[in-house]
Phi, psi and omega in degrees: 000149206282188186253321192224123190226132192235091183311057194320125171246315184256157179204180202202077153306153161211150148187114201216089199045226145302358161281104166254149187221124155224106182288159169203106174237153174311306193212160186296337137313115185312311201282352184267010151103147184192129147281148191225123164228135198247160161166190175277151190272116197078002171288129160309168178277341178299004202230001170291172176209132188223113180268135143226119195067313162221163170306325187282004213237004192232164197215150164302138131096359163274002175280104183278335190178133200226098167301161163213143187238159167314320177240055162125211201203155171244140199223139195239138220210117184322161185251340175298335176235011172332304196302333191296322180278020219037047191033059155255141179254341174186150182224134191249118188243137181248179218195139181258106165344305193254009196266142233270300206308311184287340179283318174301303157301336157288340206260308141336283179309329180284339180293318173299290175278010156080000000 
């Protein structure tokens, strides 16, 4: 079971040459929780920067594994680096099937990470 389970409503791309970015948020409010991952395009995933929820929770090099589901993705966190997270070990981002924005920012993230 996720530590964080985030019904993504707001979303949030970049790409720009080989720099890709894709945010998932509750609401277009920060505090209501949200992930976010930046990096290079061709980058190991250790060279990713991955945020949850606040600035203070997020790191390069913390991704063990990101599942994709039909309504979104579970993104799984080095148990090594928990504490980076506040000490969450997983986050379960749900994603609405039809919804354009979100799909779209899944479609980024699958480009970021390969």
């Amino acid at each position: 079971m996720a530590d964080i389970e985030i019904r993504a409503l707001a979303f949030w791309t970049h790409s720009e040459g080989r720099e890709r970015a894709a945010g998932f948020a509750a609401s277009e409010d920060p505090e209501d929780g949200y992930v976010l991952f930046e990096g290079e395009l061709g980058h190991p995933r250790d060279a990713i920067y991955v945020e949850v929820s606040d600035e203070i929770f997020g790191a390069e090099g913390g991704i063990e594994q990101v599942t994709y589901a039909p309504d979104g993705f579970t993104l799984a966190l080095k148990e090594s680096m928990a504490h980076k997270f506040g000490m969450v070990r997983e986050v379960k981002v749900l994603v609405e099937p039809m919804d354009d924005d979100g799909q779209h920012a899944l479609k980024v993230l699958r480009e970021l990470l390969g």
